[in-house]
C-alpha positions as CSV (number, residue, x, y, z in Angstrom):
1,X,77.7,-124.1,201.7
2,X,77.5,-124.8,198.1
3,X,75.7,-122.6,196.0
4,X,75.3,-125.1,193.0
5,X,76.6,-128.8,192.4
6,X,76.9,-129.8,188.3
7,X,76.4,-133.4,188.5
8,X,76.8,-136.4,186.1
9,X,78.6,-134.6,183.4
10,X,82.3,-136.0,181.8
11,X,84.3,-132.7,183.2
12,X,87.2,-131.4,181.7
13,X,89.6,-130.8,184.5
14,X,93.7,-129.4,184.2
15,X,94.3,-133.3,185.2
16,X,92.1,-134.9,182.5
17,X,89.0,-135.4,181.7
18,X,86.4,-138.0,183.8
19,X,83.1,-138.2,185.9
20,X,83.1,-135.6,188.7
21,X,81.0,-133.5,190.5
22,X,81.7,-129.5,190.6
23,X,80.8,-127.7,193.7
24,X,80.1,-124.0,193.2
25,X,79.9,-121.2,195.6
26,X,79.5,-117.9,195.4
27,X,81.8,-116.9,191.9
28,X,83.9,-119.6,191.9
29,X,84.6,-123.3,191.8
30,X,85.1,-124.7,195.3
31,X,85.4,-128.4,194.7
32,X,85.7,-131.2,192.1
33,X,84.6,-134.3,193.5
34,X,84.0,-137.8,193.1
35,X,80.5,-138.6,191.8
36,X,77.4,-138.0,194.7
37,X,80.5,-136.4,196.9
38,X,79.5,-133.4,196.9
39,X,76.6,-132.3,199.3
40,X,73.4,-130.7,197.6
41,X,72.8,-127.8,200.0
42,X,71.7,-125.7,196.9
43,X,70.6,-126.0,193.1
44,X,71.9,-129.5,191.6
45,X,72.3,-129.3,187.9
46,X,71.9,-132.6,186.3
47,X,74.6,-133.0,183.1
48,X,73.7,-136.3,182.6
49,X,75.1,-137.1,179.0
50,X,76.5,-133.3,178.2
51,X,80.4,-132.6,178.3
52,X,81.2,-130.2,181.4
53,X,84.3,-127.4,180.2
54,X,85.9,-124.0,180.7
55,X,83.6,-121.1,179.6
56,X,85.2,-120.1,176.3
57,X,88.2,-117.2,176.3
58,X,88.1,-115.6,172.7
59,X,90.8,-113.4,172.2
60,X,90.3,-111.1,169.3
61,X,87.0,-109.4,169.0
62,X,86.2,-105.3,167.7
63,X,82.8,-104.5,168.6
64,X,81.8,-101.0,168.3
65,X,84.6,-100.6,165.9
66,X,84.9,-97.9,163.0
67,X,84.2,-99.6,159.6
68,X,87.5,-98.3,157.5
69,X,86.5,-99.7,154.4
70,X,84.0,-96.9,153.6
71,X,85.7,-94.2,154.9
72,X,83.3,-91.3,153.9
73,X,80.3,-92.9,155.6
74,X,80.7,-93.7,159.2
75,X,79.7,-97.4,160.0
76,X,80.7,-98.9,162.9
77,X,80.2,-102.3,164.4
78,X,77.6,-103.7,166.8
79,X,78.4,-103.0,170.2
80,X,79.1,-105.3,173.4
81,X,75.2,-105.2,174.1
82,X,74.5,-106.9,171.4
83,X,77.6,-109.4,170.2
84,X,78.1,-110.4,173.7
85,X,74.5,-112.0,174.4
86,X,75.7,-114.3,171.0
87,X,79.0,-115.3,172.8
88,X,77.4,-116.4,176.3
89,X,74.6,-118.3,174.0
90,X,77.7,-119.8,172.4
91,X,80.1,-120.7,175.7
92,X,81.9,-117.6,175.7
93,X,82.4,-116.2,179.0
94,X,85.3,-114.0,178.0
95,X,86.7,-112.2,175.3
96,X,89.4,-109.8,174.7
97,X,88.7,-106.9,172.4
98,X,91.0,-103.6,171.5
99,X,92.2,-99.9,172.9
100,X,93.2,-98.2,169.5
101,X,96.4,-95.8,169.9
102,X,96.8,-93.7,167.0
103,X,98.8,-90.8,166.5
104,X,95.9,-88.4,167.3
105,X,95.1,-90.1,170.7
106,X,98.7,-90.6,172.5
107,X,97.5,-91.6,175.9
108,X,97.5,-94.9,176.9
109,X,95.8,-94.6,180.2
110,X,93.1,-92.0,178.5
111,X,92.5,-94.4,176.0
112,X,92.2,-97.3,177.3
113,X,89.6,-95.6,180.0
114,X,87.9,-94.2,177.8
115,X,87.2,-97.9,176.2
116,X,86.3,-99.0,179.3
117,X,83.8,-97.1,179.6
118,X,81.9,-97.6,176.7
119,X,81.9,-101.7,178.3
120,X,80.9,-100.7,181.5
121,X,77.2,-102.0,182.3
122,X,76.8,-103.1,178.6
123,X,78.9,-106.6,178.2
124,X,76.9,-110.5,178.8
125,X,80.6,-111.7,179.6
126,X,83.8,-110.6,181.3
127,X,86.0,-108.9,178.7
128,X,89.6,-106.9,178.3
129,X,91.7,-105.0,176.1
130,X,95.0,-105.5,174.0
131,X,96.6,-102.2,173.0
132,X,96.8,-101.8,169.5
133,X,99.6,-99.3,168.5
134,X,99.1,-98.2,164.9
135,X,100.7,-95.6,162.5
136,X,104.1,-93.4,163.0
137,X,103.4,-93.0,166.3
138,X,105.7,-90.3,168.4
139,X,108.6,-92.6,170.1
140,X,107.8,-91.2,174.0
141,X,104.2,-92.6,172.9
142,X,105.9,-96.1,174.0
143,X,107.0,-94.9,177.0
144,X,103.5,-95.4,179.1
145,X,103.9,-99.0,178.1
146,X,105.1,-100.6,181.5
147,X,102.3,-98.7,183.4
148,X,99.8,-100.0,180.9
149,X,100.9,-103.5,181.5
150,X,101.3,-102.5,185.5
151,X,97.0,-101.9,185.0
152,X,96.6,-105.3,183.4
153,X,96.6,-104.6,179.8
154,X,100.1,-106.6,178.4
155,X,99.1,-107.5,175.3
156,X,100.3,-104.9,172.6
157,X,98.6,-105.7,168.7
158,X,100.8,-104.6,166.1
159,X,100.0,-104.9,162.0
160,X,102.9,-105.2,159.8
161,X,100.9,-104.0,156.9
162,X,98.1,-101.3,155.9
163,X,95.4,-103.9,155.1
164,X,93.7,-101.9,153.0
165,X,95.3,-99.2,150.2
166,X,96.0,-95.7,152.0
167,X,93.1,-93.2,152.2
168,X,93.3,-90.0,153.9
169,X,90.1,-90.4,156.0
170,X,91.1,-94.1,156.7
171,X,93.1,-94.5,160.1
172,X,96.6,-96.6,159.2
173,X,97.2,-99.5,160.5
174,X,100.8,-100.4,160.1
175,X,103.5,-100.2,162.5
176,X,106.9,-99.7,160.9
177,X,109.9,-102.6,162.4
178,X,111.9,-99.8,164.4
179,X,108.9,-99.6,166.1
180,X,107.6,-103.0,166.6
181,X,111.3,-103.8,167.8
182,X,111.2,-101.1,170.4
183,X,107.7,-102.3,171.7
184,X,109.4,-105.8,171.8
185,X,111.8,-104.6,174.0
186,X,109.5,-102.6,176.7
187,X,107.2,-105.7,177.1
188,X,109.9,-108.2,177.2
189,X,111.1,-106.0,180.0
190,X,107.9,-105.4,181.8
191,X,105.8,-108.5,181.3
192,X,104.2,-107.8,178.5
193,X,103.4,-110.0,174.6
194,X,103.2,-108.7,171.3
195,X,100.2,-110.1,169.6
196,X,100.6,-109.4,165.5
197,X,98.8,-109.2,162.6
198,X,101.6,-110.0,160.4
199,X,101.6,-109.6,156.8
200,X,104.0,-107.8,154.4
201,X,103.7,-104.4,153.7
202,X,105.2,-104.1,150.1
203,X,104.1,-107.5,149.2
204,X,100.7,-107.0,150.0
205,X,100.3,-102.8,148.4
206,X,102.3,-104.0,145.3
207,X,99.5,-106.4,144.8
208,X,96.9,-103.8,145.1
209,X,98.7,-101.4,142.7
210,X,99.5,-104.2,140.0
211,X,95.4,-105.5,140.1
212,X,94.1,-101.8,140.1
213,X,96.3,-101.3,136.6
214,X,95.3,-105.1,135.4
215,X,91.7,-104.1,135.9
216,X,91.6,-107.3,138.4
217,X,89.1,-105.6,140.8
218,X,86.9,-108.3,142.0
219,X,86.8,-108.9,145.3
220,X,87.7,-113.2,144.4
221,X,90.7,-111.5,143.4
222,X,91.4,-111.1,147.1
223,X,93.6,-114.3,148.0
224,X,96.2,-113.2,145.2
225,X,96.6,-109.7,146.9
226,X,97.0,-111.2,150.1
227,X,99.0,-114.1,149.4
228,X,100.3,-116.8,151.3
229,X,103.7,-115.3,150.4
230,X,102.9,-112.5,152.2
231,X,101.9,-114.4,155.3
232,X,105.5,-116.3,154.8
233,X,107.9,-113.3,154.8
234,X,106.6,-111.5,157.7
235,X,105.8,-114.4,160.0
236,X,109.7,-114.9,159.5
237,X,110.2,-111.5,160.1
238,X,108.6,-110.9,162.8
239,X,109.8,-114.4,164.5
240,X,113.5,-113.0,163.8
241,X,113.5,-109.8,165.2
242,X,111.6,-111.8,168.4
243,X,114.1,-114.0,168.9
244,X,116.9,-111.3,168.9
245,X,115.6,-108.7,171.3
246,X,114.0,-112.1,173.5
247,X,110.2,-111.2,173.0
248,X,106.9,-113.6,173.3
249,X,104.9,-113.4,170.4
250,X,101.4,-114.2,169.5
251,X,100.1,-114.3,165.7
252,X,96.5,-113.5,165.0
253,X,94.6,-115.2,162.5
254,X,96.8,-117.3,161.1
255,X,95.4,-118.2,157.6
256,X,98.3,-120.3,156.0
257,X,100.2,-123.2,155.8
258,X,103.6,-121.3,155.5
259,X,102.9,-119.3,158.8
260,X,101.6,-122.8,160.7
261,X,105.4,-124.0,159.5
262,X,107.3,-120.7,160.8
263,X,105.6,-121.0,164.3
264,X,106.0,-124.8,164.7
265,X,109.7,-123.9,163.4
266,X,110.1,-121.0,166.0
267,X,108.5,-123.4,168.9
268,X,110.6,-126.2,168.2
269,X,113.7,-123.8,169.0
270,X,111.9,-123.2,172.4
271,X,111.1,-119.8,171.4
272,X,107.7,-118.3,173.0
273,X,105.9,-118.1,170.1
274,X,101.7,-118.5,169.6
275,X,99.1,-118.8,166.9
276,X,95.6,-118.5,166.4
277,X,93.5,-119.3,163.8
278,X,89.9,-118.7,162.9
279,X,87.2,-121.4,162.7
280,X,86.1,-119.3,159.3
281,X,89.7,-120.1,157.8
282,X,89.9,-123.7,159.1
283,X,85.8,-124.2,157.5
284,X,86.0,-122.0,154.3
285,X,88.2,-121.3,152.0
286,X,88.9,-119.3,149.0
287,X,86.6,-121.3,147.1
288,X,84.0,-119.9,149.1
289,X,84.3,-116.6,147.8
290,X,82.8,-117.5,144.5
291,X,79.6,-118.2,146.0
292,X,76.1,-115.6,145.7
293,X,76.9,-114.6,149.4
294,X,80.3,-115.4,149.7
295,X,82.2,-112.4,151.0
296,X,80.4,-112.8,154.4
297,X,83.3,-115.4,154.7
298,X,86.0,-112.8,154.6
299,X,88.6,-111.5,156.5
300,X,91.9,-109.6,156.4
301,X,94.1,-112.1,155.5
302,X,91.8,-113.4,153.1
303,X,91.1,-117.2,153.4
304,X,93.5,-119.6,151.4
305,X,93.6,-123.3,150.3
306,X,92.7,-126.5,151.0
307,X,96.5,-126.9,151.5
308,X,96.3,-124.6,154.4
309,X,92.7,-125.7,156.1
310,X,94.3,-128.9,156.1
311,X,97.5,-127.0,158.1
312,X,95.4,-125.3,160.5
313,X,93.6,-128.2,161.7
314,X,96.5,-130.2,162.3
315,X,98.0,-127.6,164.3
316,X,94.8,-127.3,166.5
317,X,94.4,-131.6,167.0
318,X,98.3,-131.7,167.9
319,X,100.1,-128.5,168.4
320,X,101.4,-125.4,166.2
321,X,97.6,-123.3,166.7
322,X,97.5,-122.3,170.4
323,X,93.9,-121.2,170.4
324,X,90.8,-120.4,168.1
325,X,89.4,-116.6,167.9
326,X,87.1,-114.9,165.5
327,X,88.4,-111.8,164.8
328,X,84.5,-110.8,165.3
329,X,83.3,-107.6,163.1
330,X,80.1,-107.9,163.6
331,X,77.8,-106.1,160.9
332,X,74.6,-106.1,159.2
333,X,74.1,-108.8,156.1
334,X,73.8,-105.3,153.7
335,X,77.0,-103.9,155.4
336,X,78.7,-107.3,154.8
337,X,77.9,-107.7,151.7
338,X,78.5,-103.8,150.1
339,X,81.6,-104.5,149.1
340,X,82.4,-106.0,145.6
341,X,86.3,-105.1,145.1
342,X,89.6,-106.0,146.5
343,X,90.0,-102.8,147.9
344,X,86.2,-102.5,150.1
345,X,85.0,-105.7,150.8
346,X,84.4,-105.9,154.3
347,X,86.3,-107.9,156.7
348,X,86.2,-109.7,160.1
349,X,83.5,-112.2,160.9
350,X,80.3,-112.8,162.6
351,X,81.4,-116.1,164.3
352,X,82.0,-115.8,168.2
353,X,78.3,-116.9,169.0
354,X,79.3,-120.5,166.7
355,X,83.5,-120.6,167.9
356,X,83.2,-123.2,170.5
357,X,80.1,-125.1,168.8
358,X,81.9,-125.4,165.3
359,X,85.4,-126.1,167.1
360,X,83.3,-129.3,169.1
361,X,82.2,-130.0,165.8
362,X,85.3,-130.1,163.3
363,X,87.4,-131.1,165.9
364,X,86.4,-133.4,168.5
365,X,83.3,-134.5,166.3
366,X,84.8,-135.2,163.0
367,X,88.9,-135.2,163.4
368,X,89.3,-136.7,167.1
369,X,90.5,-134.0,168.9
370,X,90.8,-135.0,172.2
371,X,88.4,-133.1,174.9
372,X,91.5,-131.3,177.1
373,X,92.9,-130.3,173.3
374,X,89.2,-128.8,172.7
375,X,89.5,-126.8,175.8
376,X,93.0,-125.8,175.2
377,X,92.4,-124.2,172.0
378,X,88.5,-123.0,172.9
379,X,89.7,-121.7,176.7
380,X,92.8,-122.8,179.0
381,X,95.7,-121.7,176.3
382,X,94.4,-118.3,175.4
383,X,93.9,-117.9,178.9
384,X,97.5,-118.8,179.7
385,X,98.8,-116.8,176.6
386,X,96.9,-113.3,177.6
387,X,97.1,-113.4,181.5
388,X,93.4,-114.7,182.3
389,X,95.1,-118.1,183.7
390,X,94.1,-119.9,186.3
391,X,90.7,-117.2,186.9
392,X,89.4,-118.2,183.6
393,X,90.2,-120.9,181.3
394,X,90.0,-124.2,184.1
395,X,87.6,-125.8,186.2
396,X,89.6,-125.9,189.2
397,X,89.1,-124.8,192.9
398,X,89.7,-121.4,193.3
399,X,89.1,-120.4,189.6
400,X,85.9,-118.4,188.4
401,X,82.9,-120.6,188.2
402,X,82.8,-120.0,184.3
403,X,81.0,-123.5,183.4
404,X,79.6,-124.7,180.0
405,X,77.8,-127.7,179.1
406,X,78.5,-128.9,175.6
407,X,75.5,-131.7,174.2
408,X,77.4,-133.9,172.0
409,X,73.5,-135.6,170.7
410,X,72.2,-132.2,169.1
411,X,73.1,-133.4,165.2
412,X,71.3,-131.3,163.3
413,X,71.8,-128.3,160.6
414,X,72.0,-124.9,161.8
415,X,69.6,-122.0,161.4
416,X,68.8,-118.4,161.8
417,X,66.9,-119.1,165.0
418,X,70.2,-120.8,166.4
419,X,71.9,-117.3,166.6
420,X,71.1,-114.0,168.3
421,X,73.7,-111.4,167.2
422,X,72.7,-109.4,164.0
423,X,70.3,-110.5,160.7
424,X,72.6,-113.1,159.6
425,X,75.3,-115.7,160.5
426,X,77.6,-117.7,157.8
427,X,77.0,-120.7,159.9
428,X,73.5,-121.1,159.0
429,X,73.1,-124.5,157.5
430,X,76.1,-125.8,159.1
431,X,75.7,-129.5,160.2
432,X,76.7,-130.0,163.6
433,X,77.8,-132.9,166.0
434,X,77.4,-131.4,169.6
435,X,76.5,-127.6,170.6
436,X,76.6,-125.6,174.1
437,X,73.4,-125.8,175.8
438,X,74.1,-124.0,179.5
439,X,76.5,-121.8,180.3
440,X,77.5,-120.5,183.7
441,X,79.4,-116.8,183.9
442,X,81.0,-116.2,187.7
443,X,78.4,-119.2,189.1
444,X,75.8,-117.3,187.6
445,X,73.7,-119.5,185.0
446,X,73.3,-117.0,182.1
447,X,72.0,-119.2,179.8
448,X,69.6,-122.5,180.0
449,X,67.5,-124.8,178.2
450,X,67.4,-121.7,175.4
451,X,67.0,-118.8,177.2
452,X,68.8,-115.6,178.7
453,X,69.5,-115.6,182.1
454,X,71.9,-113.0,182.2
455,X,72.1,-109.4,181.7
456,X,74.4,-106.4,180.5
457,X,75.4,-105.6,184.6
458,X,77.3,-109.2,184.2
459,X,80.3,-108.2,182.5
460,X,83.4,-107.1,184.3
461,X,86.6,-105.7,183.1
462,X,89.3,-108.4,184.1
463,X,92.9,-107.5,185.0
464,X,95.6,-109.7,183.8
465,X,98.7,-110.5,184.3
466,X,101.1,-113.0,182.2
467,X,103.1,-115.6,184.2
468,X,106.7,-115.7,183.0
469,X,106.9,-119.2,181.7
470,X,104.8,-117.9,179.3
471,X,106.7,-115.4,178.0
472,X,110.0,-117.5,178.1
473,X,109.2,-120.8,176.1
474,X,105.9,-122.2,174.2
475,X,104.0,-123.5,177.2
476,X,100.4,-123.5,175.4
């Protein structure tokens, strides 16, 4: 018996995209029909006119997250409880956020329970963890790698640079190149990806020294500390040392032309290399900075160029950008905004709740990406790329019933009342073409016509699992 039947609604299928009916039951998607094929033993939705997809998969969040750029006050970002009930308003169903290893907390499996934990009970939406390995961590550390990966956690995040200058009461970041090359090799050997947020180290803390003595302080001054150079060099890097030991890689926020070219460079080689981009970098730019309020478009990288919007958008219509995330940090307006130098103006964004929206919007709306590419770069690839495929990330049968409808008449601006995470969002005023108006977690309707359906006892920890063509050529 089916439990609910979507009907009337252009789905986007593995196969294509056309005028079926999905059958739901229980969790997950029993059938895709032919229109009125389906039997109406329970609820029928009607979709008549909306655009049927994948939930959402973001893939780089940190909620309840210290806030390093203050390091004598301890702030920390909002929590699953809140950010999450803005991602299933937005068509998220799942996102992946981070298990920090640092040198003072050496046990993976500790660690990452510990994480879990804090999620339990408290998430809107299905979730997970990369391990992020940061600082001169002892070498045995790396040995409880495979059995991380053996629990469903292969993705390992690794920076390339201290983002910010160092600071005694401010955790590092960086992972020196001995190390990230002897990560590479346990998760090439056990199933596992690298995920990296690759920018150069000297480059990058030169910058900061040289502006500090110039008296170049100002927090516009931030694209020029981390340059596009920067981005160049270790994307290159990084790709290099990948290809030698026979790693997958997957770049986060990718802000820049120059690290577009190195990927579509490393993929045309057949190497398994990703990238992601953030909506903020493809829809702001440096300019933006300028503006009264204009930090709350920040992140680390900063944002760049017209040059490089121009980039990332032509790697999400065609190919080069697997997938959009948010790298979500989600703050207050006052916390946001505290910062005025290059050295403490906040990063991360307050976007997951808009991702899939402003993606319809940009891309399908105004550039012509094609509805399967929309899911590809909203859903299906970061599924793929993380582990999450085929559960999440398709409408197929057997997959988790993790349905959104997508209205492609709401034209209107954005505002405040349009968003439910925080006092603020940078998308306010944003004209859109399209917007998700239902979404459906595990066959669950969560949200509807406006309102919350769903509750913080929806969310569940997802094990996953990365199949191996993923890991051995640029499948997604």
């Amino acid at each position: 018996m089916l439990d609910l039947v979507i009907r009337g609604g252009q789905v986007v299928t593995p196969q294509g995209a056309g005028f079926w009916d999905v059958g739901v039951q229980g969790e997950r998607i029993a059938a895709i029909g032919a229109p009125g094929s389906l039997p109406a033993e329970g609820r029928v939705m009607d979709a008549t006119g909306k655009i049927v997809v994948p939930g959402g998969v973001e893939p780089h969040t940190h909620l309840a997250h210290f806030v390093g750029m203050f390091p004598d006050e301890q702030f920390y970002t909002l929590g699953p409880e809140e950010d999450t009930r803005g991602m299933i308003f937005g068509g998220t169903t799942t996102h992946v956020d981070f298990c920090f290893i640092r040198p003072n907390q050496l046990d993976l499996g500790a660690a990452i329970e510990q994480r879990a934990s804090r999620w339990k009970g408290k998430s809107y939406n299905d979730y997970s963890f990369h391990v992020a390995l940061q600082g001169k961590l002892p070498i045995r550390t790396f040995d409880q790698i495979p059995e991380a990966i053996q629990q469903g956690f292969p993705t390992f995040k690794v920076f390339t640079v201290n983002v910010l200058p160092e600071h005694p009461k401010r955790p590092p970041y960086r992972l020196d190149f001995g190390r990230i090359g002897h990560t590479m090799q346990l998760v090439r050997d056990n199933g596992g990806l690298m995920v990296v947020h690759a920018e150069d180290e000297d480059l990058v803390q030169f910058n900061y020294e040289k502006f500090r003595e110039d008296k170049r302080m100002e927090g516009v001054n931030l694209p020029y500390v981390h340059t596009k150079l920067s981005e160049k060099l270790a994307f290159r890097r990084t790709i290099s040392l990948a290809e030698e030991v026979g790693a997958a890689v997957y770049f986060v926020h990718t802000s820049a032309l120059e690290g577009v070219e190195a990927v579509r460079e490393g993929r045309a080689k057949g190497l398994p290399i990703y990238a992601e981009t953030l909506h903020h970098y493809a829809c702001f730019s440096a300019e933006d900075y300028k503006k009264p309020q204009g930090f709350c478009y920040h992140t680390y990288p900063s944002a760049k160029w017209k040059e490089d919007q121009d980039a990332l958008w032509s790697g999400l219509v065609s190919d080069g950008v697997s997938a959009t995330a948010t790298d979500e940090f989600p703050t207050t307006l006052e916390l946001k905004l505290r910062g005025k130098t290059i050295e403490d103006v906040t990063g991360g964004n307050l976007g997951a709740e808009a991702r899939m929206g402003i993606v319809f919007t940009e891309g399908v709306g105004k550039r012509g990406m094609s509805l399967e590419r929309f899911v590809a770069v909203t859903s299906s690839n970061v599924a793929k790329i993380v582990g999450l495929y085929p559960k999440k990330g398709a409408l197929s049968p057997g997959s988790d019933a993790d349905i959104v409808l997508v209205d492609p008449s709401i034209r209107r601006p954005l505002t405040k009342a349009d968003f439910h995470v925080s006092d603020y969002s940078p998308w306010e005023g944003w004209n859109v073409l399209g917007w998700p108006v239902t979404t459906i977690l595990r066959g669950k309707v969560v949200v509807d016509g406006g309102k919350l359906h769903g509750d913080l006892s929806d969310g569940q920890l997802v094990p996953r699992r990365i199949a191996g063509d993923v890991l051995s050529r640029p499948v997604a």
